[in-house]
Phi, psi and omega in degrees: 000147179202161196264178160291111152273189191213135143262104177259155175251144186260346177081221200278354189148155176051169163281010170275343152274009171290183188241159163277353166317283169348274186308295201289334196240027186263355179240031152231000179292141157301311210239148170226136179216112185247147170263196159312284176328338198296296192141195191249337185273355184275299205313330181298333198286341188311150146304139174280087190222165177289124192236137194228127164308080141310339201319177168221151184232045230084256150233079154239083191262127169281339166212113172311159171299001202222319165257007159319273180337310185255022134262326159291339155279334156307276194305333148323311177289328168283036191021038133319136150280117160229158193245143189270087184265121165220171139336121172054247148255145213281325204260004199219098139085058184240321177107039209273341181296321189286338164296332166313317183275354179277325148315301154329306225274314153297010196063359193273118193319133169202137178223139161299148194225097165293127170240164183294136185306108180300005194263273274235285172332276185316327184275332181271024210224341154246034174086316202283167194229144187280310206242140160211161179283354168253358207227311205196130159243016167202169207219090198261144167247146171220177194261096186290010174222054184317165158309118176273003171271001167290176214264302205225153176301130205245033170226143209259122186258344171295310182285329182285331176292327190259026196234149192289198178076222219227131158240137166241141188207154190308138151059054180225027175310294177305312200249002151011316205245328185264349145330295154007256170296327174268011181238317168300338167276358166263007179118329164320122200299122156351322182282001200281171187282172181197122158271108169249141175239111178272166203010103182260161199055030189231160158330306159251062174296129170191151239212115155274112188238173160174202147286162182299343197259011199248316217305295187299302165322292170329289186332298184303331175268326157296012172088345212311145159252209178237165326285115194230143176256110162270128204242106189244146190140159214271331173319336193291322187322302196271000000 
């Protein structure tokens, strides 16, 4: 016999985006193993059960991922219900697939809990729409932090300058100017608009713009942090 996880997504910030899925099975769990990202008004809401601090802080990890993983199999195997708590959805750059397969590989029950996305939520919660029928008709998200043990970029930076609509993308702060710098040196005009939304849907939320070729600089002298969705694209316009 083992107990349950949830990989849940909680979504973009607060409890009014939250799912009610969600919400129902985060107040039957034994165990809550939480990041950051939910925010602070979902993490005050937990139930009083036991609960562990996951977060990442930069490169600041309170747990590396392999012992995220063998902790929810630990408490699992103690037939314990436990929930995977993460910020927006668990399956789109949340790592919720490599926990899924780990979970698999032990035998261990899990259902996906989906939440709304912050690539989608956060630019519309300040007017930009990812897809518009005058601007952009098709919408790529990418990951502004690959794996750094990878040989190489595993993103065609040539297709993405050169192809229309909107890109948005995660965790892409830090490396901002080289996100940039790869897309103009692959063809993309300089001039395209570009937008970050730091906490979007929280208090202190705020929207930064400039051009591809402006962004970086701007960023740098406003501070920008994480957690910010950077948004490139003619969409930044309305």
């Amino acid at each position: 016999m083992t107990g349950k996880v949830y990989l849940v997504g909680s979504g973009p910030g607060g409890l009014g985006l939250m799912t009610f899925r969600a919400r129902e099975v985060i107040d039957k769990a034994d165990v809550i193993l939480y990041d950051q990202l939910p925010g602070d008004e979902i993490l005050a809401s937990l139930p009083d059960v036991e609960k562990v601090d996951v977060g990442k802080y930069g490169s600041v990890h309170t747990k590396e991922q392999d012992e995220i993983e063998r902790l929810m199999v630990k408490y699992a195997q103690e037939e314990k219900t436990v929930v995977r708590l993460k910020g927006g959805d668990p399956f789109l750059f949340g790592r919720g697939g490599e926990e899924m397969e780990t979970l698999r590989k032990f035998g261990i029950q899990c259902e996906m809990v989906p939440g709304v996305t912050s690539g989608i939520a956060v630019p519309e919660c300040v007017g930009i729409p990812v897809t518009h029928r005058s601007f952009a008709s098709q919408v790529t998200f990418l990951t502004g932090h690959e794996d750094p043990s990878k040989p190489e970029s595993a993103i065609n930076w040539k297709w993405l300058a050169e192809s229309p609509g909107t890109i948005v993308v995660y965790m892409g702060v830090k490396n901002l100017a080289k996100i940039a710098d790869a897309l103009i040196a692959n063809g993309m005009t300089a001039e395209k608009p570009v937008a970050i939304i730091e906490n979007g849907l929280r208090p202190n939320q705020r929207v930064t713009v400039g051009t591809l070729r402006t962004i970086a600089a701007i960023a740098a002298e406003r501070k920008v942090k994480p957690p910010s969705i950077i948004v490139i694209g003619e969409v930044v316009s309305l």
